[in-house]
N, C-alpha and C positions, 0 to 999 in steps of 0.2 A: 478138718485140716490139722497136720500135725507137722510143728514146725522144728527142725534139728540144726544144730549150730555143729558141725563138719571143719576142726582143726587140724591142723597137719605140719610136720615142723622136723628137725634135722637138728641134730643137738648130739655134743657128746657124750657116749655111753654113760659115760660116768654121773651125767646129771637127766638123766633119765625119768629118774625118778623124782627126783626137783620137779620137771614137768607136769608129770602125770599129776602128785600130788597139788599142785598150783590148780591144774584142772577140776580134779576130784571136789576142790573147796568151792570153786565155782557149781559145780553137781554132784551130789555125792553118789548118783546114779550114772553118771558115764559111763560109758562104754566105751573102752579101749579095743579100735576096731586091729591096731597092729602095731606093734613095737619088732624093728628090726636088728639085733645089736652082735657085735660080736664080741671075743672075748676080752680086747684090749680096750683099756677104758676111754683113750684117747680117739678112739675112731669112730667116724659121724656112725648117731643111729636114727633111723625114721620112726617115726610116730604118729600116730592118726588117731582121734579119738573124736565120737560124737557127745553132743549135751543136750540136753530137753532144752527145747526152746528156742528164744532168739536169744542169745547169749554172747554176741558180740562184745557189747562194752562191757560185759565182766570178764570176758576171758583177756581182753586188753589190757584192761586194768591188773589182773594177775599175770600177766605173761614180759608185761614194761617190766614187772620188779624183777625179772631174768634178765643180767647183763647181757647184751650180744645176741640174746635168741632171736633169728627172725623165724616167723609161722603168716599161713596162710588160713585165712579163713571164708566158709561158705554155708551162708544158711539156706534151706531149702526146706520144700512143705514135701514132705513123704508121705503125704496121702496116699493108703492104699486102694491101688485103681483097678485093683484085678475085681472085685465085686461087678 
């Protein structure tokens, strides 16, 4: 069983990387599965990124110290079933 903590969150461009990085500290092995941005810094970008684990209440805990940001979160076992 292998268990991935599945964020995803709307944020503006310009703090983007505020995000990710918030993230990254949580796992330094993330995977940023999609950042959407354009070029004006003011306008919402998406972001989705996976963490090893169950990493709920650390990504909580780093994402509270973002004023304003709301994010969704989904943990799930990505057991690979094709064997």
């Amino acid at each position: 069983m292998t268990v991935r903590t599945y964020v995803s969150t709307t944020v503006r461009n310009d703090r983007v990387d505020e995000v990710l990085h918030a993230l990254e500290d949580v796992d330094p092995d993330a995977i940023v599965a999609a950042v959407n941005r354009s070029d004006a810094p003011d306008v919402p970008a998406g972001v989705s990124v996976s963490l090893t684990g169950d990493a709920r209440e650390a990504v909580k805990k780093q994402l509270d110290a973002i004023p304003g940001l709301q994010w969704e979160i989904d943990v799930r076992d990505t057991e690979d079933r094709r064997a």
